[in-house]
C-alpha positions as CSV (number, residue, x, y, z in Angstrom):
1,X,-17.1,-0.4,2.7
2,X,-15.4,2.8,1.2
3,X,-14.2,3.1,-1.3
4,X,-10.3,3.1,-1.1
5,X,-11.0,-0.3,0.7
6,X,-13.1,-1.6,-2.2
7,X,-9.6,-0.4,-4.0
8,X,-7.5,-1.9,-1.8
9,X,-9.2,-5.3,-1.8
10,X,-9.0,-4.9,-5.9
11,X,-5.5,-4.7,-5.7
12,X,-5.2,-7.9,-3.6
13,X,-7.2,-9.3,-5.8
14,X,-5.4,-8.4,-8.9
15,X,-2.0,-9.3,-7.4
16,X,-3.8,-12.8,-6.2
17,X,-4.9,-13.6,-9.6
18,X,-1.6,-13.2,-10.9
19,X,0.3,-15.6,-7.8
20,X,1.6,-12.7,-6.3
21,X,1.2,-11.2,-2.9
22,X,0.7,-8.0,-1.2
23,X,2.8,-7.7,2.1
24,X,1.6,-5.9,5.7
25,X,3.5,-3.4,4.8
26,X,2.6,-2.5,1.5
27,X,-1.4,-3.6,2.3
28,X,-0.6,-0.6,5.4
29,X,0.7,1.8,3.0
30,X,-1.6,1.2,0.4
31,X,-4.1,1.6,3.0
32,X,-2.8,5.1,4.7
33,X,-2.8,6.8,1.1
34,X,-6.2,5.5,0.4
35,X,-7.5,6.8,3.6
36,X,-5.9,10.1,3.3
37,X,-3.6,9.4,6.4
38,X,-0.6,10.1,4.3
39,X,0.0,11.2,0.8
40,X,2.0,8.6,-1.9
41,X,5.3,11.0,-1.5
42,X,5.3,10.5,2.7
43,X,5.1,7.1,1.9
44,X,7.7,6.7,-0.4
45,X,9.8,9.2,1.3
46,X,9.7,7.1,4.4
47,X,10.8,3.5,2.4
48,X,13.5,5.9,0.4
49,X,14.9,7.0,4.3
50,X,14.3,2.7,5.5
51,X,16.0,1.5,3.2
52,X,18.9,3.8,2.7
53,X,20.3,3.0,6.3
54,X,20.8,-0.9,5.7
């Protein structure tokens, strides 16, 4: 396991303890920063362009 899944899985964890959860999307997201597949601004770039056209 690497370790931005080790992260990842902390975070679900986290939010679990708590009685929240972690959608697809956000597990994804979470997941493609961790992994280096895109940085935290693509990311929120790309909700910021979603949900400005509802």
């Amino acid at each position: 396991m690497t370790q931005h899944q080790k992260n990842l899985k902390n975070i679900v964890g986290t939010f679990a303890i708590e009685g929240m959860t972690i959608s697809k999307a956000t597990r994804s997201n979470l997941d493609r920063i961790g992994s280096g597949q895109a940085s935290w601004q693509e990311v929120v770039d790309g909700l910021c362009l979603k949900y400005a056209r509802k």
